[in-house]
N, C-alpha and C positions, 0 to 999 in steps of 0.2 A: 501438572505444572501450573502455579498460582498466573493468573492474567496479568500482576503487577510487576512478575520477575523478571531482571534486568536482566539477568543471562540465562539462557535455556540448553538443554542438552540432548539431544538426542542418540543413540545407537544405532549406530550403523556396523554388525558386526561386532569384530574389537575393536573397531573405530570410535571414538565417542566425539558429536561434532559442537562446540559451544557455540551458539551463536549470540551474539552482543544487541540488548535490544532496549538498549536504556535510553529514552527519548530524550533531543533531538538527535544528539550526535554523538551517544557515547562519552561523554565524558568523561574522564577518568577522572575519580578521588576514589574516597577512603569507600563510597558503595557500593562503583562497578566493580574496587580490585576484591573487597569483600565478597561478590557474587562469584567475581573468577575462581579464586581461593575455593567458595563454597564448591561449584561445580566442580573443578579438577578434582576436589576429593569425593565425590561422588562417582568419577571416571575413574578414579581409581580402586573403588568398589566396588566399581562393576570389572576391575582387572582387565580395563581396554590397556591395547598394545600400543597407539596414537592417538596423538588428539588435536584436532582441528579448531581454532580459534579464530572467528569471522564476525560480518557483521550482519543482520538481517535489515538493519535500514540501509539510506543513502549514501553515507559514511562506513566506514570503519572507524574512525574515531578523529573527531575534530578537534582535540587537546584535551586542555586540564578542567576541570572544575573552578572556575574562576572563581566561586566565594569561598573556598577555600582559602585563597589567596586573601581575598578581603579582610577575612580573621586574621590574617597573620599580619597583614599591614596594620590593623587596629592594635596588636600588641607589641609589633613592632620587632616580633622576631618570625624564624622560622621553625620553632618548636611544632610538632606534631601532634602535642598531648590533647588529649578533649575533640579528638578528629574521629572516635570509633573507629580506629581501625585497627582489623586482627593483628593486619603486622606491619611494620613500618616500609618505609618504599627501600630500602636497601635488603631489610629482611622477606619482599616480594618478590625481589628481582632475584634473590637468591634460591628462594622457593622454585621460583618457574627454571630456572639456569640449572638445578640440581635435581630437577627432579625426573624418577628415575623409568621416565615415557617421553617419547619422541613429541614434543610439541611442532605444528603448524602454524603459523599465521598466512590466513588468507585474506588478500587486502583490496579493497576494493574501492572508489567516491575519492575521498582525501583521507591522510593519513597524516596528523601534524602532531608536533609538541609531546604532550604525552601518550599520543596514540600509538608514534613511533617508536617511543623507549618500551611501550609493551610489546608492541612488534620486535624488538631488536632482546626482548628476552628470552625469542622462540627459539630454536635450533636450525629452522626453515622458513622463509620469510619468502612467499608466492605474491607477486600485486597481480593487476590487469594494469594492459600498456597505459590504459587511460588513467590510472590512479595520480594523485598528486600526492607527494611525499616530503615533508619538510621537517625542519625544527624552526620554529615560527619563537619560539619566547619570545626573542631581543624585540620584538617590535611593543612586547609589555611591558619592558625594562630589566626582564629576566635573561636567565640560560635555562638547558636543559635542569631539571632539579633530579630527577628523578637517574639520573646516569646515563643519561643518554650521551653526553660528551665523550665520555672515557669508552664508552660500547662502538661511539664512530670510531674513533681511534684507533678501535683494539682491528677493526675491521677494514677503514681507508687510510690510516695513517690520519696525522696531524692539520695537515695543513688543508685536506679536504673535510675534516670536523672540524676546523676551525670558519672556514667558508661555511659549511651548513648553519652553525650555530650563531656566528657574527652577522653572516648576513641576510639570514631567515629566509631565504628562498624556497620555492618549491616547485620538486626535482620532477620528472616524469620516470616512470618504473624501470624503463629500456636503459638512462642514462644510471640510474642506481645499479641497476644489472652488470653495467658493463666499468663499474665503478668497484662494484666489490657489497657494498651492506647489504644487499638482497638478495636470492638465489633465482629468483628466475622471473622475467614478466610475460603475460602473457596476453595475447587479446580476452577481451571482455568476458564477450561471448565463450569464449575457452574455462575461463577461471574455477568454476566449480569441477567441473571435469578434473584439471587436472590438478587441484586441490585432493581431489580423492585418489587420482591416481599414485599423487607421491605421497599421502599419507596409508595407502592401500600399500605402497613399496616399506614402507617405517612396519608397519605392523606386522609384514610379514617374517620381520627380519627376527633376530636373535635378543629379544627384548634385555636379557640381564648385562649381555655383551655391549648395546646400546647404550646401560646405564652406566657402565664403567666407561664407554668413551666421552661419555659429557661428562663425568665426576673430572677424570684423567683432564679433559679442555679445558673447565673450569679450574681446576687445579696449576695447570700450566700458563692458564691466561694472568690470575690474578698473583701465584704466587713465583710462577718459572718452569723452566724444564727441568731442574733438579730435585724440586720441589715434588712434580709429576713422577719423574723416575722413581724417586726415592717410596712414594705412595702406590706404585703400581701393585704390589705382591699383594697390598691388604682391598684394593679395588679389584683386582683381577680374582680375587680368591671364590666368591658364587660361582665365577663361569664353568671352574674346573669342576665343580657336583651336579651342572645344570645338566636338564634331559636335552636343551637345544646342542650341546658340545656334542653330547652322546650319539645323536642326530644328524649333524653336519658329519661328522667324521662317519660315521657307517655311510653314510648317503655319496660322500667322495669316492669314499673306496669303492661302490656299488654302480654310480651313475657316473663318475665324472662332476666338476665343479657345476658351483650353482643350482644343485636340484634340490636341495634337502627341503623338506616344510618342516619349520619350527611350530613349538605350543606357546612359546614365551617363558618355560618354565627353566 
């Protein structure tokens, strides 16, 4: 692994863990999401079953790239062109929302602005109680750019994305928790432990099955439940040839629920 590389990966198992190490604080543009991009597909050639998305400094991620923004205020729009990047922010959020391995965020320091709309394109989104969590834009004149608005919404309702994003506050993990955008906070001291224990849960599970319930969520989120139903036979359709089906059902008849160990295949 090059000493300059903003994100790293390591194997753990089928686990593959990314760690964010782009100095100071992570900041998202077009080179950290580029590194993320790069690594998942690297996890995915290695056929990990989860994948852990953290940070090895202070932070998890303290927002956006702010010369980024620079550029765009000199031209006076919000074009993306001449940013180098592989994909655009709607075509990244799509990438990580669709793609067909249990993603983790484990979140640690602060978590603002665009730190959080990458968190909020995980499946599972772990802090520590001490994390701070916000959407900070408006204090730059902005909103969330990156989807973070529509992704509170889809998760607290309106009027609590509209509180995050109008009034830039930042949340502690326990009150996200108990709010809805986060799945669980944890003390500090706790957080890598049981980062791995619920990505240790993701990996063990029925990976092709896993893919079709995010394609099916995704599908349901952005286009409806009809939309979903109507697309389940051509989603659902791997599960029925998969050796994990094969697997689970001899395993019920044999042990009773819950025993079976899956390959992901």
């Amino acid at each position: 692994m090059s000493e300059d590389a903003l994100v790293t990966r390591e194997q753990r198992g089928n686990i593959s863990v990314l760690t964010m190490v782009y100095r100071p604080y992570n900041l998202l543009g077009p080179k950290l999401i580029n590194a993320i991009v790069e690594q998942i597909e690297q996890a995915q050639k290695a056929e990990s079953r989860a994948i852990v998305l953290r940070s090895g400094l202070r932070h998890f991620s303290a927002g956006a790239d702010l010369d980024i923004f620079d550029k765009r205020v000199e031209q006076g729009s919000g074009d993306t062109g001449g940013e180098n990047r592989r994909l655009s922010g709607v075509e990244f959020l799509r990438f990580m929302e669709l793609l067909p391995i249990p993603l983790i965020a484990s979140i640690h320091g602060v978590c603002l602005g665009g730190g959080l709309e990458l968190a909020l394109s995980c499946d599972y989104i772990i802090a520590a109680s001490s994390a701070k969590i916000g959407s900070v834009e408006a204090t730059l004149g902005l909103h969330p750019l990156l989807g973070g608005i529509q992704r509170q919404v889809q998760r607290i309702g309106a009027l609590r994305a509209k509180e995050m994003s109008m009034l830039a506050r930042r949340y502690d993990a326990p009150t996200l928790e108990k709010w809805g955008l986060i799945n669980l906070a944890v003390p500090e001291e706790s957080l890598e432990k049981a980062t791995m224990a619920i990505a240790e849960e993701f990996a063990q599970g029925p990976t092709l099955a896993h893919a079709a319930t995010k394609e099916l969520a995704y599908i349901a989120v952005n286009d409806g439940v009809a939309a979903a139903d109507e697309a389940m036979a051509r989603v659902q359709a791997p599960i029925w040839a998969s050796e994990d089906l094969k697997a689970g059902l001899a395993s019920f008849r044999k042990n009773g629920p819950g025993l079976a160990k899956f390959a992901g295949r």
